[in-house]
NUVOVEX-466667 format. One line per 4 residues: number of its first residue (from 1); their letters; for each residue x negated, y negated, z of C-alpha. Coordinates in pm, whole numbers, plus 50000, padded with zeros to 5 digits. Layout:
NUVOVEX-466667
NUM = A = X/Y/Z | ...
This chain:
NUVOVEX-466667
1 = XXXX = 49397/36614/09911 | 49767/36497/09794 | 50013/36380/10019 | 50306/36588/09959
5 = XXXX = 50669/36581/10147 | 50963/36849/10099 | 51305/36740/10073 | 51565/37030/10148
9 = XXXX = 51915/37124/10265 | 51887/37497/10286 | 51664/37797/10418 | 51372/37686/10274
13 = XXXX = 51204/37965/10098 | 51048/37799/09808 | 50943/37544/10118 | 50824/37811/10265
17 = XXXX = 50599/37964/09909 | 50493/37589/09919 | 50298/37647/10259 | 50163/37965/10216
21 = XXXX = 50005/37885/09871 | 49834/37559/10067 | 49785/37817/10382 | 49561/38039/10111
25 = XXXX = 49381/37755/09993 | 49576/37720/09616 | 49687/37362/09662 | 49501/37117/09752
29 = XXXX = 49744/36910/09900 | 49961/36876/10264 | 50284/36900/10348 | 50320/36565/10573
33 = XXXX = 50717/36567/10665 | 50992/36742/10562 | 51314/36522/10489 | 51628/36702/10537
37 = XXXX = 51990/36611/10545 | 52172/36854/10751 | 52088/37113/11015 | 51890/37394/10804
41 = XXXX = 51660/37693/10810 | 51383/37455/10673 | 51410/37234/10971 | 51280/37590/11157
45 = XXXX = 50978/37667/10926 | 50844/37299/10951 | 50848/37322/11341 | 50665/37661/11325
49 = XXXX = 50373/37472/11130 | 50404/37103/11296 | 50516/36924/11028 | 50749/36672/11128
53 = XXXX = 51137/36676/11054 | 51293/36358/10930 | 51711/36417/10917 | 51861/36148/10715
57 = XXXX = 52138/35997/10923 | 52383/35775/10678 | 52588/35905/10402 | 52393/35607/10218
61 = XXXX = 52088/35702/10279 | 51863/35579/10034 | 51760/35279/10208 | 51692/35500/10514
65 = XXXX = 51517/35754/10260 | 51287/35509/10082 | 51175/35351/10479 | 51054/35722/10582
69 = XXXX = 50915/35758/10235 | 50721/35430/10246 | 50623/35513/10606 | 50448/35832/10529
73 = XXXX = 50332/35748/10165 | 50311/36063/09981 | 50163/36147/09582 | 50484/36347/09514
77 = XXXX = 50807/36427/09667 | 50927/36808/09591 | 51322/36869/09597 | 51357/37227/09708
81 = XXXX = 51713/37243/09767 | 51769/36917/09848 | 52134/36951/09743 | 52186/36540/09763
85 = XXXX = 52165/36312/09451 | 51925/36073/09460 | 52045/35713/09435 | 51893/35501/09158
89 = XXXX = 51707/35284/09389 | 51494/35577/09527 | 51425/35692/09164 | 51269/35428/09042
93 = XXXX = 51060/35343/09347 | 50917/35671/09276 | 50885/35723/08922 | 50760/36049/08821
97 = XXXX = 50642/36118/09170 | 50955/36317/09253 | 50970/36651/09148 | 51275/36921/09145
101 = XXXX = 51294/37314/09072 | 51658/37416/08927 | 51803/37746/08870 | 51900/37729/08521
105 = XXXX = 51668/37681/08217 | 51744/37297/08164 | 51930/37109/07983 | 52174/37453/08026
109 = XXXX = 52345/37490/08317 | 52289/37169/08491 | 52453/37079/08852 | 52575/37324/09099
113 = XXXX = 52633/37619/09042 | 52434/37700/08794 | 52382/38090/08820 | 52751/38057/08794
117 = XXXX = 52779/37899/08510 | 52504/38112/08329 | 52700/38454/08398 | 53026/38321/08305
121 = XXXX = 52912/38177/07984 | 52781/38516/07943 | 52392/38386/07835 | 52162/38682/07845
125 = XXXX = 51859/38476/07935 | 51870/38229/08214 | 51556/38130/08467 | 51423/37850/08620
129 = XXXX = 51320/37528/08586 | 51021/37215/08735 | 51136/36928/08618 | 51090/36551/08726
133 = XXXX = 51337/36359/08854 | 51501/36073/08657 | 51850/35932/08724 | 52067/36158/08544
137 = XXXX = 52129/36478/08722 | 51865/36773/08621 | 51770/36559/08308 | 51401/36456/08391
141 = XXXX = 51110/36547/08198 | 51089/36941/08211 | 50722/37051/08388 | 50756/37426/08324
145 = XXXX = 51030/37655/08275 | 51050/38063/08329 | 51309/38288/08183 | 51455/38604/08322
149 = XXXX = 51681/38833/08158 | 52061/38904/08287 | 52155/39230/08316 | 52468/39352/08229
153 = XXXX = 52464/39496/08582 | 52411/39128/08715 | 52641/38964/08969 | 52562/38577/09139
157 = XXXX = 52371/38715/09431 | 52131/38980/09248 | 52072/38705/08981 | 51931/38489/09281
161 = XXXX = 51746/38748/09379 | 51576/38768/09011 | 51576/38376/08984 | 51407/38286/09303
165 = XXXX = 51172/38553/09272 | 51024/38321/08971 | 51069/37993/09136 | 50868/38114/09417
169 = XXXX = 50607/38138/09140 | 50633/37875/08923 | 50698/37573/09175 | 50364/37628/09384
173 = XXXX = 50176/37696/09057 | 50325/37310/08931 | 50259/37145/09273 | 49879/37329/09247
177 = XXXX = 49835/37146/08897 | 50036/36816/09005 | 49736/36830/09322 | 49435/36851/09048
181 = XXXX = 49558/36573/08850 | 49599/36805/08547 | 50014/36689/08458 | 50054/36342/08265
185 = XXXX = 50360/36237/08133 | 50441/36027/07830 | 50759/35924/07728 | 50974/36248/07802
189 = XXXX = 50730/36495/07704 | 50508/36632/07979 | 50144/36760/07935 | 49917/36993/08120
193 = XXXX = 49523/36942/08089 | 49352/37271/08024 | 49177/37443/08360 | 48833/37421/08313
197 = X = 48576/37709/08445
């Protein structure tokens, strides 16, 4: 069973997809902390299933960050809203072990703001994106990627709607593969080993 520790800054619903997928028995891994850096609705959903809370106190936290990390040892970190850069120094202690789910299909759209950016660009496909971390912002090696379709009828908040709706797919469906050992990486390019029945 994998190690596994959520990093987040919001309400935590693809947190939330995380544990119910492991609650059903689809990933073979636990959720061992959650590392947050503000007061947020994730802080709530690891409390209602005793995980413990870690709230990063410094501005410059990596050094704080990479003590908790080292203290509970996990096989990957998942960003899921973690709306903090990650300092160079955290990066590389964790090399490909950190793993992040963006609303855009990478490399469009990268940053904040992304649904944003999509509409007012005036793309008609945008979607989401697994990806692992490196030290440019959303530039890792892309995991997986799913595309939805913008509507002309599409604002920022039903676009979220349409968005999340996939991330809450395709992020516990990449942890459940990163758990079986079936995601190598070489170079940039990222492979996934064939289930076998």
């Amino acid at each position: 069973m994998k190690k596994l520790v959520v990093m987040a800054s919001g309400r935590g619903s693809n947190f939330a997809t995380i544990l119910d997928y492991i609650a059903k028995g689809e990933i073979n891994g636990k959720v061992t902390a959650l590392i947050v850096d503000k007061a947020c609705g994730a802080e709530k959903i690891a409390r209602e299933n005793n995980i413990p809370v870690f709230k990063l106190k410094d501005k410059e936290f990596s050094q704080e960050l990479i003590e908790i990390l080292n203290k509970v040892s996990p096989h990957y970190i998942l960003l899921a809203g973690f709306m903090r850069i990650l300092k160079k120094e955290v990066v590389d202690c964790y090399k490909n072990k950190i793993i992040n789910i963006h609303p855009s299909l990478l490399p469009a759209f990268p940053g904040l703001n992304a649904i944003h950016q999509a509409l007012d660009y005036g793309v008609k496909v945008t979607g989401c994106t697994v990806h692992f971390v490196d030290n440019k912002l959303d530039h890792g090696p892309i995991i997986a990627q799913e595309a939805v379709t913008i509507a002309e009828s599409d604002c920022v908040k039903s676009l979220l709607v349409k968005i999340q709706q996939k991330e809450h797919k395709l992020y516990p469906q990449v942890v459940k593969l990163l758990c079986k050992d079936k995601i190598t990486i070489k170079n940039r390019t990222v492979y996934v080993k064939e289930e076998t029945s």
